[in-house]
C-alpha positions as CSV (number, residue, x, y, z in Angstrom):
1,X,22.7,-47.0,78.1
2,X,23.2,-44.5,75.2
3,X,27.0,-44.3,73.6
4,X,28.0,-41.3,75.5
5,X,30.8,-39.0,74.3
6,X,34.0,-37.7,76.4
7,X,34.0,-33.8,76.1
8,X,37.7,-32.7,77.1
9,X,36.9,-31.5,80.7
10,X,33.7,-33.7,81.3
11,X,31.6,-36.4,79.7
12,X,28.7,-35.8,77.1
13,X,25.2,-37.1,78.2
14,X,22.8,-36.1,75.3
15,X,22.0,-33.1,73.7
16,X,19.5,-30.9,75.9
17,X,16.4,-31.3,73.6
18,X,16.7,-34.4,73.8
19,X,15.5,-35.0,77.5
20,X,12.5,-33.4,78.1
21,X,10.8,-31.9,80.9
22,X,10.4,-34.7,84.1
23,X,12.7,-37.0,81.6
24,X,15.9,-38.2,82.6
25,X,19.1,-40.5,81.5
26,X,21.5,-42.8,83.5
27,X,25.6,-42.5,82.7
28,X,28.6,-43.7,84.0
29,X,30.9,-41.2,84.9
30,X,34.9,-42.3,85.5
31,X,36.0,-40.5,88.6
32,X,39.6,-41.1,90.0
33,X,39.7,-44.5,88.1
34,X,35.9,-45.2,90.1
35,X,32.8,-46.2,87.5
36,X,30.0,-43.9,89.3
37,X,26.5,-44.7,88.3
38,X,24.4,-41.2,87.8
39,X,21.9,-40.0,86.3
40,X,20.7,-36.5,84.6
41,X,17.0,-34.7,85.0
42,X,15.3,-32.0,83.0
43,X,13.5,-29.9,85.6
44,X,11.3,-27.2,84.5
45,X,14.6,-26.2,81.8
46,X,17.0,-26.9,83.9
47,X,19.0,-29.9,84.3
48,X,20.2,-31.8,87.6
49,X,22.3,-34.2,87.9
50,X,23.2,-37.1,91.0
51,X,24.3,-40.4,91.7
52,X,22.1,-42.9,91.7
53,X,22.2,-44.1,94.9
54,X,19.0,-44.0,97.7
55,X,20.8,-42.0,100.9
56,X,18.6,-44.8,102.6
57,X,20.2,-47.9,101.4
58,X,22.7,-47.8,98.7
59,X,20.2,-48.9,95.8
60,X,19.9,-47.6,92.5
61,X,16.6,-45.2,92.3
62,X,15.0,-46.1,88.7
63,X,12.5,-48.1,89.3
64,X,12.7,-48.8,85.3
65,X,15.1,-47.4,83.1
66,X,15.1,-43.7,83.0
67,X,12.3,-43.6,85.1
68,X,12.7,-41.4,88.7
69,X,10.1,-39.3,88.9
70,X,7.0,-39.8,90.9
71,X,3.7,-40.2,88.8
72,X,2.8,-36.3,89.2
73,X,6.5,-35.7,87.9
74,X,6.9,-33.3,90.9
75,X,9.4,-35.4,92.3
76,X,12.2,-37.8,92.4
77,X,11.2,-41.1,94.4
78,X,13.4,-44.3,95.4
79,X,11.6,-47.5,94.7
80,X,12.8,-49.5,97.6
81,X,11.1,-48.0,100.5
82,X,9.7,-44.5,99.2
83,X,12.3,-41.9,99.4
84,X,10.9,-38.5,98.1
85,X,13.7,-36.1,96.7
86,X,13.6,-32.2,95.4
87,X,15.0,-32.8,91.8
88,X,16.2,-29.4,92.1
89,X,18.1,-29.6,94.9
90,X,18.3,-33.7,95.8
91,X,16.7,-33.1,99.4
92,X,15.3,-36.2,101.0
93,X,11.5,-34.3,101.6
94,X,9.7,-38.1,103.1
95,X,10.6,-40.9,103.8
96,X,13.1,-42.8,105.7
97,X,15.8,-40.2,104.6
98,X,14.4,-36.7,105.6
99,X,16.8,-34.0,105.6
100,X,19.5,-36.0,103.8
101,X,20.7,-34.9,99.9
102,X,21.5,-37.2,97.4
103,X,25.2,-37.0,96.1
104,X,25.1,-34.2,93.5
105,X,27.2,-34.1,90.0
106,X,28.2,-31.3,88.3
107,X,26.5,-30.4,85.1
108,X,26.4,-27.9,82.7
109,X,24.9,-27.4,78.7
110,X,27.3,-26.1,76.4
111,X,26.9,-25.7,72.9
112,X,23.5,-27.4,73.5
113,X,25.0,-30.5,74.9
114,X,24.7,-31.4,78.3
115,X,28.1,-32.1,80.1
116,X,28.8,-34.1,83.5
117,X,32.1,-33.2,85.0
118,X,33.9,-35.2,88.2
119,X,33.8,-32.9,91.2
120,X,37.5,-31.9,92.0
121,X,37.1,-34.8,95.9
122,X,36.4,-37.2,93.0
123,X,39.8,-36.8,91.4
């Protein structure tokens, strides 16, 4: 995992050009005094962020490092058992899961850098 900076309100991922479009990158964000495992994906420009954990079965979603995107890069999949996800949006669209949404983070890019904040039920 990359050495990841604490802005004053949220926590520093990487700078936006550095993940690219259908790329991604895993953090841990420190919530209430909780470690939560999430992840960050370029979409088409815009970035998305969620834990990563499969609303299936809590299991992580990279199937390899970095790696959550279906091979067409259309869409976010869970290794385990084929969970299919909107990256926009975290939507279960197939699988066991349909309907459910995967546990969104706040994010933002300021100054060029992308930002992951705690939501405020995290606190």
């Amino acid at each position: 995992m990359p050495d990841i900076e604490h802005d004053q309100r949220g926590l520093v991922i990487a700078g936006a050009h550095e993940i690219e479009h259908a790329a991604s990158r895993t953090f841990v964000l420190t919530c209430g005094g909780k470690a939560i495992e999430g992840f960050v994906v370029n979409f088409h420009g815009k970035f998305y962020a969620y834990v990563n954990r499969c609303c299936h079965i809590p299991m992580r979603l990279d199937w390899v490092e970095n790696e959550f995107f279906t091979r067409d890069k259309r869409l976010l999949i869970c290794p385990t058992h084929g969970a299919s996800y909107d990256p926009t949006s975290g939507l279960c669209l197939d699988g066991p899961c349909p309907g459910e949404y995967l546990e969104s983070i706040p994010v933002s890019v300021k100054h060029g850098q992308i930002i992951v904040y705690c939501p405020p039920e995290w606190d």
